[in-house]
N, CA, C and O atoms as a Tripos MOL2 file, in Angstrom:
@<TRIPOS>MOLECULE
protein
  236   235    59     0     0
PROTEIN
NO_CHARGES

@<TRIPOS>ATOM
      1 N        -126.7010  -86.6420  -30.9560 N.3       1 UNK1
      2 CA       -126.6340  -87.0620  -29.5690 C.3       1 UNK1
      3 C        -126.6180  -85.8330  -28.6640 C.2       1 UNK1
      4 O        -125.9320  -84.8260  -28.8430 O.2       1 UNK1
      5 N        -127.5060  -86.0700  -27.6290 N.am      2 UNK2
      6 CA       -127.4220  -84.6690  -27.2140 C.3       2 UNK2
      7 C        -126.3030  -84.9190  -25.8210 C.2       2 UNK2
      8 O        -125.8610  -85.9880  -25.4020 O.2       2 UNK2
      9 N        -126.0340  -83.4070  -25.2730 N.am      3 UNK3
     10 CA       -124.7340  -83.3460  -24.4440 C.3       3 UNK3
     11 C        -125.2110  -83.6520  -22.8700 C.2       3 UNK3
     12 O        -125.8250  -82.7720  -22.2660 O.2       3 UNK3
     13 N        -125.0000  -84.5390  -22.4240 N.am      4 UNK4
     14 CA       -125.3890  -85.3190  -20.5750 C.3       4 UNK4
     15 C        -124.6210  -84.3630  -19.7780 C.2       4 UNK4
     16 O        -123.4930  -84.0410  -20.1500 O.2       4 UNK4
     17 N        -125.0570  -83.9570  -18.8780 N.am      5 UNK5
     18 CA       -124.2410  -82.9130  -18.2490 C.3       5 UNK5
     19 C        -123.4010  -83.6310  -17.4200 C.2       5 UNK5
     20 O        -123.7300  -84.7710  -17.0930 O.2       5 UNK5
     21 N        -121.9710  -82.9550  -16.8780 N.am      6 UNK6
     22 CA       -121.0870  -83.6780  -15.8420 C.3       6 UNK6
     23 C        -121.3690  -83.5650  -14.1990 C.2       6 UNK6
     24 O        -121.0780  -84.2900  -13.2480 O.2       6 UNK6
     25 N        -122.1590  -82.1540  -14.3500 N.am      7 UNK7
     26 CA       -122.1530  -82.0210  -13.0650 C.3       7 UNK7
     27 C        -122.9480  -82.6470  -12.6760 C.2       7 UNK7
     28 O        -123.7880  -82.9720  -13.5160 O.2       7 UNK7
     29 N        -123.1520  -83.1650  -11.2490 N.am      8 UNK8
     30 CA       -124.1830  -84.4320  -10.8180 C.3       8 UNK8
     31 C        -125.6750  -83.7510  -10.2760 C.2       8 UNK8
     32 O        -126.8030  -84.2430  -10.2420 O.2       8 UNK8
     33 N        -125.1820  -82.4510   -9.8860 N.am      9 UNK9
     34 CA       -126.2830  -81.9350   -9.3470 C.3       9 UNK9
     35 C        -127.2620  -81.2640  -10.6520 C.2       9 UNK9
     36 O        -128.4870  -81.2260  -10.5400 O.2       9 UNK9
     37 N        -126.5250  -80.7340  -11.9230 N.am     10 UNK10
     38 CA       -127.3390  -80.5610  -12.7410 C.3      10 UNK10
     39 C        -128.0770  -81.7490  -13.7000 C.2      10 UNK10
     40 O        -129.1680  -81.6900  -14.2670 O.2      10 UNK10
     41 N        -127.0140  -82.9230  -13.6720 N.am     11 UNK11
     42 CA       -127.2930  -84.3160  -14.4270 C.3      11 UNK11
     43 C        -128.5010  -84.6490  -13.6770 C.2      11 UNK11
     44 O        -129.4120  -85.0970  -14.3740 O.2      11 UNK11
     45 N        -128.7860  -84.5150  -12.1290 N.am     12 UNK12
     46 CA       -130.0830  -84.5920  -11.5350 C.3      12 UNK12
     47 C        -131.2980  -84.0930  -12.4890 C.2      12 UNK12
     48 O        -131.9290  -84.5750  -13.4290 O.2      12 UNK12
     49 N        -131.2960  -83.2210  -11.9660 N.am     13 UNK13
     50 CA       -132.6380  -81.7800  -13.0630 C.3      13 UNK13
     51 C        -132.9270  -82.5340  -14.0920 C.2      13 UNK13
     52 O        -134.0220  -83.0940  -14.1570 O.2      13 UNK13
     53 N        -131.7040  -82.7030  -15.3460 N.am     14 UNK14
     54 CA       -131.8650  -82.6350  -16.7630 C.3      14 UNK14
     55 C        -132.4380  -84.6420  -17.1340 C.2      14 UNK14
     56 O        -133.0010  -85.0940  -18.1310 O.2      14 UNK14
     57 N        -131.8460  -85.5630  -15.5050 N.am     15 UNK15
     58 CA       -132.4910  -87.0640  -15.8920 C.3      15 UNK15
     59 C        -133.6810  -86.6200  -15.5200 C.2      15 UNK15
     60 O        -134.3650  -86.7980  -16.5280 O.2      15 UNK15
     61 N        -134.4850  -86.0660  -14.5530 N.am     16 UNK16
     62 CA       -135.3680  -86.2000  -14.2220 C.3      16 UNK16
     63 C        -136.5140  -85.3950  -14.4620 C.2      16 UNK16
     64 O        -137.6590  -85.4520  -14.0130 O.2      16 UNK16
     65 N        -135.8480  -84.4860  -15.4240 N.am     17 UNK17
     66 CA       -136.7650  -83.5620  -16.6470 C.3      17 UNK17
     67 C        -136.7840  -84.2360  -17.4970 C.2      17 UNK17
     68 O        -137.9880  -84.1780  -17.7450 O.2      17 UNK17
     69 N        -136.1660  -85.2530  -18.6080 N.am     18 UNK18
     70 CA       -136.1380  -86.3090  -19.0580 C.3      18 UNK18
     71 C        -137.4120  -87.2360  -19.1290 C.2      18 UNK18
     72 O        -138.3580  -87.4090  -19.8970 O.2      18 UNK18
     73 N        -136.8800  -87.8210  -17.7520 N.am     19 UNK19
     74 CA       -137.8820  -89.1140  -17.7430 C.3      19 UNK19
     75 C        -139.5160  -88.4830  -17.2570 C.2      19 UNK19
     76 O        -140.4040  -89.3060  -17.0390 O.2      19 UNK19
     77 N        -139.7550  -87.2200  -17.1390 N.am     20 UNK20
     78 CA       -141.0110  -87.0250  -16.4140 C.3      20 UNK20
     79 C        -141.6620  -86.1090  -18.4300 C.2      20 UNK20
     80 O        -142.7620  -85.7400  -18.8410 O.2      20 UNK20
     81 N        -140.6990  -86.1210  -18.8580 N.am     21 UNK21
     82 CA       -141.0540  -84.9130  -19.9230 C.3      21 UNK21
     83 C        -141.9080  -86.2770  -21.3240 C.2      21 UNK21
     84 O        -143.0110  -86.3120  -21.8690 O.2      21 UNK21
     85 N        -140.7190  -87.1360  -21.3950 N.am     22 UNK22
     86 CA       -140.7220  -88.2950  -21.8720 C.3      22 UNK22
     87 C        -140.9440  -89.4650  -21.9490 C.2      22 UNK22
     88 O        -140.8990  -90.2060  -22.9310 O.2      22 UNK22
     89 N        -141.3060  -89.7630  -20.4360 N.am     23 UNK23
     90 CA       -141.8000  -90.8760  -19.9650 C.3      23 UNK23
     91 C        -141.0340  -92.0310  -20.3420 C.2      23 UNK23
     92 O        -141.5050  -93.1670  -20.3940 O.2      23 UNK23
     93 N        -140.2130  -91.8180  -20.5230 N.am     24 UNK24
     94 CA       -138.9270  -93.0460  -20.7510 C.3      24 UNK24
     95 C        -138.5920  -93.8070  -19.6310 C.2      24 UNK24
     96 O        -138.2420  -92.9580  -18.8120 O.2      24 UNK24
     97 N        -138.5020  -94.7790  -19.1680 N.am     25 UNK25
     98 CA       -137.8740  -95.4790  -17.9730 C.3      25 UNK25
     99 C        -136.2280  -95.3720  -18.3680 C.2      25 UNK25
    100 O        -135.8910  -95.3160  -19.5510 O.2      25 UNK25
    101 N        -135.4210  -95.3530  -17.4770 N.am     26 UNK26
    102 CA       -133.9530  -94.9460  -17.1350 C.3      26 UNK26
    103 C        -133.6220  -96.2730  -18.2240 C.2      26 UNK26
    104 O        -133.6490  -95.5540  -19.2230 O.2      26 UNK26
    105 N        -133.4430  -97.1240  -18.5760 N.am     27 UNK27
    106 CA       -132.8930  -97.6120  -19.4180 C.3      27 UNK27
    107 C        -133.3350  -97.4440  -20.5280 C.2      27 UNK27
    108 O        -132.4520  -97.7740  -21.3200 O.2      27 UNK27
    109 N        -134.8690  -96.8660  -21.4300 N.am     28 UNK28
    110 CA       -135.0570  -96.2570  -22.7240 C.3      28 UNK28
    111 C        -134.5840  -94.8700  -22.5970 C.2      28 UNK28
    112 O        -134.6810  -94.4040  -23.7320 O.2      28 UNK28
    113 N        -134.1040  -93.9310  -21.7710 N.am     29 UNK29
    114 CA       -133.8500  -92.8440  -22.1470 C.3      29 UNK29
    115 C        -132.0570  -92.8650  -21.7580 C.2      29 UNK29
    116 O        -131.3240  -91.9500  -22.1340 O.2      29 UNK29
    117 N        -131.5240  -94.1190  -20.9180 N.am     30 UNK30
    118 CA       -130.1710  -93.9820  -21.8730 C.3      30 UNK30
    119 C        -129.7750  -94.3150  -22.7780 C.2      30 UNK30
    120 O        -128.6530  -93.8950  -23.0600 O.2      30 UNK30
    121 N        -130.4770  -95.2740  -23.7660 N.am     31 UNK31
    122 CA       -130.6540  -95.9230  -25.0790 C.3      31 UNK31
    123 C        -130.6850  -94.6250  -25.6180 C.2      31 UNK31
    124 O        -129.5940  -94.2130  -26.0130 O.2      31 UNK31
    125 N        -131.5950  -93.9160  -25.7320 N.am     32 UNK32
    126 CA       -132.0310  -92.8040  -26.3000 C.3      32 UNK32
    127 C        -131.0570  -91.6750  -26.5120 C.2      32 UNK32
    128 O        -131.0120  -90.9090  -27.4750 O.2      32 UNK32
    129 N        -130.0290  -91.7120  -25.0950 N.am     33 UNK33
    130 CA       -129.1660  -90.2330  -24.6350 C.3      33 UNK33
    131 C        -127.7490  -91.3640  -25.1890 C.2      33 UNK33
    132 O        -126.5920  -90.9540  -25.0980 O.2      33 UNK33
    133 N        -128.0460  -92.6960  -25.7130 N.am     34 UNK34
    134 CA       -126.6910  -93.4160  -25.9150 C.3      34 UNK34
    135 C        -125.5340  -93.0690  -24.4230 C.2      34 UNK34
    136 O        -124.3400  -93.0080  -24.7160 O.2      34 UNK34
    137 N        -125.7890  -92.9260  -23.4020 N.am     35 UNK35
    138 CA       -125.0910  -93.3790  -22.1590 C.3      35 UNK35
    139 C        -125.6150  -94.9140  -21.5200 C.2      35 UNK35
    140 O        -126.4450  -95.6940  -21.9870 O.2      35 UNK35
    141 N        -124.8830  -95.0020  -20.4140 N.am     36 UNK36
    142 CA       -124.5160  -96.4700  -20.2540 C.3      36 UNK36
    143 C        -125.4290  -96.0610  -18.6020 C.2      36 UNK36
    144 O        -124.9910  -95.1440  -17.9080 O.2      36 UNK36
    145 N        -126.8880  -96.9970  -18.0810 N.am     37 UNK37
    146 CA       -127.1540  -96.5040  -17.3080 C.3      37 UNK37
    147 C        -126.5650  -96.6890  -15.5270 C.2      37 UNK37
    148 O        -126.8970  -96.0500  -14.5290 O.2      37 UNK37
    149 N        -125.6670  -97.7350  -15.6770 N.am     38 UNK38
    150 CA       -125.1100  -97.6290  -14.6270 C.3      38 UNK38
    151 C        -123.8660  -96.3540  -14.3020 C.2      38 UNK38
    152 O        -123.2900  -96.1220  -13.2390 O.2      38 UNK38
    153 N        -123.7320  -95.7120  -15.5460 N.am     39 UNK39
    154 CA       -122.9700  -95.0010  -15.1470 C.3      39 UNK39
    155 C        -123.6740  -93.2330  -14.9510 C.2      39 UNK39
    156 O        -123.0390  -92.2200  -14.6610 O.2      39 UNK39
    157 N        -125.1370  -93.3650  -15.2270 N.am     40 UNK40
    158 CA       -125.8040  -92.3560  -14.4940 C.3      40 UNK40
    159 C        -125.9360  -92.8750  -12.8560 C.2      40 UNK40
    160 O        -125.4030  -92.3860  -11.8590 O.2      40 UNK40
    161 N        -126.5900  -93.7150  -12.9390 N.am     41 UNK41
    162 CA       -127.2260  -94.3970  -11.4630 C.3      41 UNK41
    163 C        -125.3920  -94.1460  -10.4390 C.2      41 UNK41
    164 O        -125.4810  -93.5550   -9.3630 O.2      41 UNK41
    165 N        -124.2060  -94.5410  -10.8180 N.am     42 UNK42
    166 CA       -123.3490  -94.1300   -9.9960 C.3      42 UNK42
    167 C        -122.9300  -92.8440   -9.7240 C.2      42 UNK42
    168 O        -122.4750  -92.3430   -8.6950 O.2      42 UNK42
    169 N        -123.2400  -92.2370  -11.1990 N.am     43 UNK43
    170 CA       -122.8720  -90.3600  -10.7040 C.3      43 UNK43
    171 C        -123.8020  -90.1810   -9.7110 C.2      43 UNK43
    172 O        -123.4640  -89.7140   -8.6230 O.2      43 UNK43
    173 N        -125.2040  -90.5720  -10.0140 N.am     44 UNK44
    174 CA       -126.2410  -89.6060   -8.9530 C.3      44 UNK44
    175 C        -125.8600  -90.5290   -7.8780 C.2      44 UNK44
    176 O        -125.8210  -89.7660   -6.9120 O.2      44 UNK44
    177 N        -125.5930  -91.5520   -7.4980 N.am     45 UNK45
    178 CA       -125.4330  -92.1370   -5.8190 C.3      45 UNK45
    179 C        -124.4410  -91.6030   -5.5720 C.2      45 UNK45
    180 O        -124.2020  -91.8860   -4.3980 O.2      45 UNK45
    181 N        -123.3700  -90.7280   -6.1100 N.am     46 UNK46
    182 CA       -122.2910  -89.7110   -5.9550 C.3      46 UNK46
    183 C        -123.1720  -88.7540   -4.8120 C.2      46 UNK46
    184 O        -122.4770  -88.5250   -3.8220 O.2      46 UNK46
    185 N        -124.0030  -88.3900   -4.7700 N.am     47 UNK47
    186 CA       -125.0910  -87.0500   -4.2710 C.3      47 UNK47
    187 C        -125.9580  -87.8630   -3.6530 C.2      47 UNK47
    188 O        -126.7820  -87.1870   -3.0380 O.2      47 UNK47
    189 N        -126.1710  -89.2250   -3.5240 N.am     48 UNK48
    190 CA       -126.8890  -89.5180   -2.6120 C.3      48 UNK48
    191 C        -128.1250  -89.7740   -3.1560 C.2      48 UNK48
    192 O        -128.8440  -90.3600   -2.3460 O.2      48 UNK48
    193 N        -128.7100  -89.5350   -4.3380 N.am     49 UNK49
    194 CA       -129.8550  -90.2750   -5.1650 C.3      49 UNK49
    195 C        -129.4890  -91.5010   -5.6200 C.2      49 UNK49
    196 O        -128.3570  -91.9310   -5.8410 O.2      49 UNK49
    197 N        -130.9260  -92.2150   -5.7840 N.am     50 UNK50
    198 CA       -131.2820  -93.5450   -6.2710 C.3      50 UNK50
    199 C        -132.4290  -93.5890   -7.4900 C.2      50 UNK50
    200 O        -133.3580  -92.7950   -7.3430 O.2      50 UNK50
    201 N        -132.4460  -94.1910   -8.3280 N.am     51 UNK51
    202 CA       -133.7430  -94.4270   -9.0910 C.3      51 UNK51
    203 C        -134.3280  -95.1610   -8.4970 C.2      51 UNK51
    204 O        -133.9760  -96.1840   -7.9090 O.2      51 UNK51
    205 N        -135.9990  -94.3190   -8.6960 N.am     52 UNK52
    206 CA       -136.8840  -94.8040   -8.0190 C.3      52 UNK52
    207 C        -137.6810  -95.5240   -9.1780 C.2      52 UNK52
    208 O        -138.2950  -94.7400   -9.9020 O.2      52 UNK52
    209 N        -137.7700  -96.6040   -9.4340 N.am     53 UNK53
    210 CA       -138.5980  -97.0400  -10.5670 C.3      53 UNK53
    211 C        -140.0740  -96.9190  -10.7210 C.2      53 UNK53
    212 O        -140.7650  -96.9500  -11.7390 O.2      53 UNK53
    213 N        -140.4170  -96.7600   -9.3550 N.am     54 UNK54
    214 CA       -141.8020  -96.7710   -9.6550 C.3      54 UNK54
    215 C        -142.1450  -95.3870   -9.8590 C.2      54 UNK54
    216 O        -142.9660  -94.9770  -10.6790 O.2      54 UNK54
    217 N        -141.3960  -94.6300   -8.9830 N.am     55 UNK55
    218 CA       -141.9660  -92.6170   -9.4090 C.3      55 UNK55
    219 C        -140.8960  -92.7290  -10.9230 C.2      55 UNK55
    220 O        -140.0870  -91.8110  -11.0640 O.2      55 UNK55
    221 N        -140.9120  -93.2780  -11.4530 N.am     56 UNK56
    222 CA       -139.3400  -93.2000  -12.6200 C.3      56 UNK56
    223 C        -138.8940  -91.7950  -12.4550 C.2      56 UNK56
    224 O        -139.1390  -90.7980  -13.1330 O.2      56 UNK56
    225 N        -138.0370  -91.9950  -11.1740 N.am     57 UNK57
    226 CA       -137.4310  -91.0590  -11.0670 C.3      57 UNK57
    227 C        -136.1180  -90.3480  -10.1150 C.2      57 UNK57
    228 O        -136.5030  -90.4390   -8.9490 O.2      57 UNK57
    229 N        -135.2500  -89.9310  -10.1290 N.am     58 UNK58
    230 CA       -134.1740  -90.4380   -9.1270 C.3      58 UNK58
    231 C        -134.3240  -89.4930   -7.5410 C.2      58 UNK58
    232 O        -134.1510  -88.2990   -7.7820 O.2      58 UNK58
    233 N        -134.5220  -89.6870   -6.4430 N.am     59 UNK59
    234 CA       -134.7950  -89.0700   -5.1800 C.3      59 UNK59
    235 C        -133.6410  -89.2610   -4.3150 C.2      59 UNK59
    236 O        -133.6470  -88.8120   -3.1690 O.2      59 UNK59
@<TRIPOS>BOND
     1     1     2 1
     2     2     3 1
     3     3     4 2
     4     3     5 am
     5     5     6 1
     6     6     7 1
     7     7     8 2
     8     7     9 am
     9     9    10 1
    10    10    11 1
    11    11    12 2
    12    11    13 am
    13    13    14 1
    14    14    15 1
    15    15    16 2
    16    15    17 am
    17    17    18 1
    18    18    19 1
    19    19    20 2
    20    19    21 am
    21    21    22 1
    22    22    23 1
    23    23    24 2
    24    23    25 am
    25    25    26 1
    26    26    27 1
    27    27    28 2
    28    27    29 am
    29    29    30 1
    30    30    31 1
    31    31    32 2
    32    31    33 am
    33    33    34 1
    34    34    35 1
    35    35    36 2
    36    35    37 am
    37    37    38 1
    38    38    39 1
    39    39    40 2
    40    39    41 am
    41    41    42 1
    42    42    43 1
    43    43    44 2
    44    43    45 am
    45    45    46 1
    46    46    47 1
    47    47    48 2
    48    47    49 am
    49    49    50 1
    50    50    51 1
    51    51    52 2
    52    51    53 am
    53    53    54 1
    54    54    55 1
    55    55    56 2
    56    55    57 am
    57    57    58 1
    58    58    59 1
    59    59    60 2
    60    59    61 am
    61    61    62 1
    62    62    63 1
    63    63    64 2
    64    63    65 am
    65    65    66 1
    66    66    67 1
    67    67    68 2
    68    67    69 am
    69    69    70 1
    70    70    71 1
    71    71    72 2
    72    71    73 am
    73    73    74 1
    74    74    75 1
    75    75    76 2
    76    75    77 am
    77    77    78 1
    78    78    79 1
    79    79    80 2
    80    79    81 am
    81    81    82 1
    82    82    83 1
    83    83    84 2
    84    83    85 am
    85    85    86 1
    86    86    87 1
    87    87    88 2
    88    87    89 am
    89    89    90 1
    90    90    91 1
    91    91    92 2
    92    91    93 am
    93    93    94 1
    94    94    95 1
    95    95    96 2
    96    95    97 am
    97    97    98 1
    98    98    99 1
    99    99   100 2
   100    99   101 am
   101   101   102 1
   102   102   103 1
   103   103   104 2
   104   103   105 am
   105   105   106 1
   106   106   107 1
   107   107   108 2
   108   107   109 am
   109   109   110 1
   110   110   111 1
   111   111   112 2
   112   111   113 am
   113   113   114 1
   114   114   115 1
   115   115   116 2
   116   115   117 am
   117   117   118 1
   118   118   119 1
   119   119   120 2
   120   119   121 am
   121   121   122 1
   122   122   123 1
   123   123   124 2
   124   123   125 am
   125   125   126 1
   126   126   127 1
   127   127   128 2
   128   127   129 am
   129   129   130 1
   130   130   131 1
   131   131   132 2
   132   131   133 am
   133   133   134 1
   134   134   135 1
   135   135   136 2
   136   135   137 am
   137   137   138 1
   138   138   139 1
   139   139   140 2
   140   139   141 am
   141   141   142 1
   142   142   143 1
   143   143   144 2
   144   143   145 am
   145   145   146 1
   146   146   147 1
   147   147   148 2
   148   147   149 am
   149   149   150 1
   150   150   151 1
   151   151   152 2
   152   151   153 am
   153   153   154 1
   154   154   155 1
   155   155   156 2
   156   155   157 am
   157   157   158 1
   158   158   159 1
   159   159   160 2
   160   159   161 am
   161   161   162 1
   162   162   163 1
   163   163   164 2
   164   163   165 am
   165   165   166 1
   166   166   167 1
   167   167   168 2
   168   167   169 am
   169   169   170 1
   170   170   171 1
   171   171   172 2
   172   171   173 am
   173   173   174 1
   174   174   175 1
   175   175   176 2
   176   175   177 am
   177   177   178 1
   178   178   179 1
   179   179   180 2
   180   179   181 am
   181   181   182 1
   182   182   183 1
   183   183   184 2
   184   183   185 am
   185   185   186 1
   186   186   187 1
   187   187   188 2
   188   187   189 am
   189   189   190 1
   190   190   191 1
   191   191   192 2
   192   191   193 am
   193   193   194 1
   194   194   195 1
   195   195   196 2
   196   195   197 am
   197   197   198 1
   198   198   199 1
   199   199   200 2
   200   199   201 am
   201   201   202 1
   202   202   203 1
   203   203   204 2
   204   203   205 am
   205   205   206 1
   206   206   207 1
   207   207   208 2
   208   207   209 am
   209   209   210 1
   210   210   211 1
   211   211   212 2
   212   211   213 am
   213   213   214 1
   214   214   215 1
   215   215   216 2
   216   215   217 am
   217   217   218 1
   218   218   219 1
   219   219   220 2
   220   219   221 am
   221   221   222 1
   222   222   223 1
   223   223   224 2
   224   223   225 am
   225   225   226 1
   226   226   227 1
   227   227   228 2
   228   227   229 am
   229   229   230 1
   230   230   231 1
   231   231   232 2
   232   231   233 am
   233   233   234 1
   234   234   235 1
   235   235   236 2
@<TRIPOS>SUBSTRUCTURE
     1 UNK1         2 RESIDUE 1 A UNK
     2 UNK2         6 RESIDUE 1 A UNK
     3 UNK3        10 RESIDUE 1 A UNK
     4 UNK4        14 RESIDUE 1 A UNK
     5 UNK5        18 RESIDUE 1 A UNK
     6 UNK6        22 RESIDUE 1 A UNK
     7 UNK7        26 RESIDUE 1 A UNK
     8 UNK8        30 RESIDUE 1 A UNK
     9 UNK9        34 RESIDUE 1 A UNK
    10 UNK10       38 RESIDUE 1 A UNK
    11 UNK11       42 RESIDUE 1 A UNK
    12 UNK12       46 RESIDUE 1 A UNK
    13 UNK13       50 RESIDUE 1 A UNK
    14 UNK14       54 RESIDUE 1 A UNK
    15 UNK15       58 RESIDUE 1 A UNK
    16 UNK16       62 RESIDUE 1 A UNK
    17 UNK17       66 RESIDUE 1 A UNK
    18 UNK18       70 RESIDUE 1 A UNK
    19 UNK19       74 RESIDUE 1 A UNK
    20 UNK20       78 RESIDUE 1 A UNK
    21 UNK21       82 RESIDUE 1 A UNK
    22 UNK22       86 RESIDUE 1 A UNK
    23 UNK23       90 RESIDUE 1 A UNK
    24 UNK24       94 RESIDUE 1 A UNK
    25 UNK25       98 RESIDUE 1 A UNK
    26 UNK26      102 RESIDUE 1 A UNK
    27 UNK27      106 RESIDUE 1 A UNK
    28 UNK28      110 RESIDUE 1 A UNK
    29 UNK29      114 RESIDUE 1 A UNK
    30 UNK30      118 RESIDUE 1 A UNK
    31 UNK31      122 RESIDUE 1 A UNK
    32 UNK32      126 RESIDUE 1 A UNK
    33 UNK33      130 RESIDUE 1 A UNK
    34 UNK34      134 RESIDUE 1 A UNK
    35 UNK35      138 RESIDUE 1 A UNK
    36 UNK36      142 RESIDUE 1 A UNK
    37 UNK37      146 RESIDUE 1 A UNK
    38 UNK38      150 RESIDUE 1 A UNK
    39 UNK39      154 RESIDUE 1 A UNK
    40 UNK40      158 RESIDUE 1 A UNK
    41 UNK41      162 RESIDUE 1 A UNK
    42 UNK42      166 RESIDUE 1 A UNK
    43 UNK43      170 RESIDUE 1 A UNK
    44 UNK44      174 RESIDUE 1 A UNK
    45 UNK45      178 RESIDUE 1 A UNK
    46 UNK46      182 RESIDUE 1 A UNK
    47 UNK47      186 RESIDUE 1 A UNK
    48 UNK48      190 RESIDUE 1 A UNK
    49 UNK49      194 RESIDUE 1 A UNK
    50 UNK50      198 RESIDUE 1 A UNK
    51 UNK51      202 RESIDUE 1 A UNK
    52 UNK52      206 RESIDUE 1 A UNK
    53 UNK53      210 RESIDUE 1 A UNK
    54 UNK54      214 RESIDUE 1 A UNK
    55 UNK55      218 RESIDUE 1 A UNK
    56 UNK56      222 RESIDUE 1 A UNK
    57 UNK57      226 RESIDUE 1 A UNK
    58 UNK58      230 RESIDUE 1 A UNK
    59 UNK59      234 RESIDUE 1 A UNK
């Protein structure tokens, strides 16, 4: 399992290097990272991002 970062501003970068590297939509690549995806989607609205589903990607 690999390590999800805490900080929100780097958890940014590393979902959205992720889903652009992998092409995973936010619920196969927290399957994948075994996190729970509402509890990405609330860190990043911590900072004021949203997933964007159609760019799969959080802005």
């Amino acid at each position: 399992m690999e390590m999800i970062p805490k900080d929100p501003y780097i958890l940014l970068g590393f979902i959205n290097l992720k889903l652009r590297d992998y092409q995973f939509d936010l619920e196969g690549l927290c399957e994948d990272l075994g996190a729970e995806p509402a509890e990405i989607t609330e860190k990043l609205a911590g900072i004021g991002c949203r997933y964007d589903r159609e760019r799969n990607q959080f802005v």
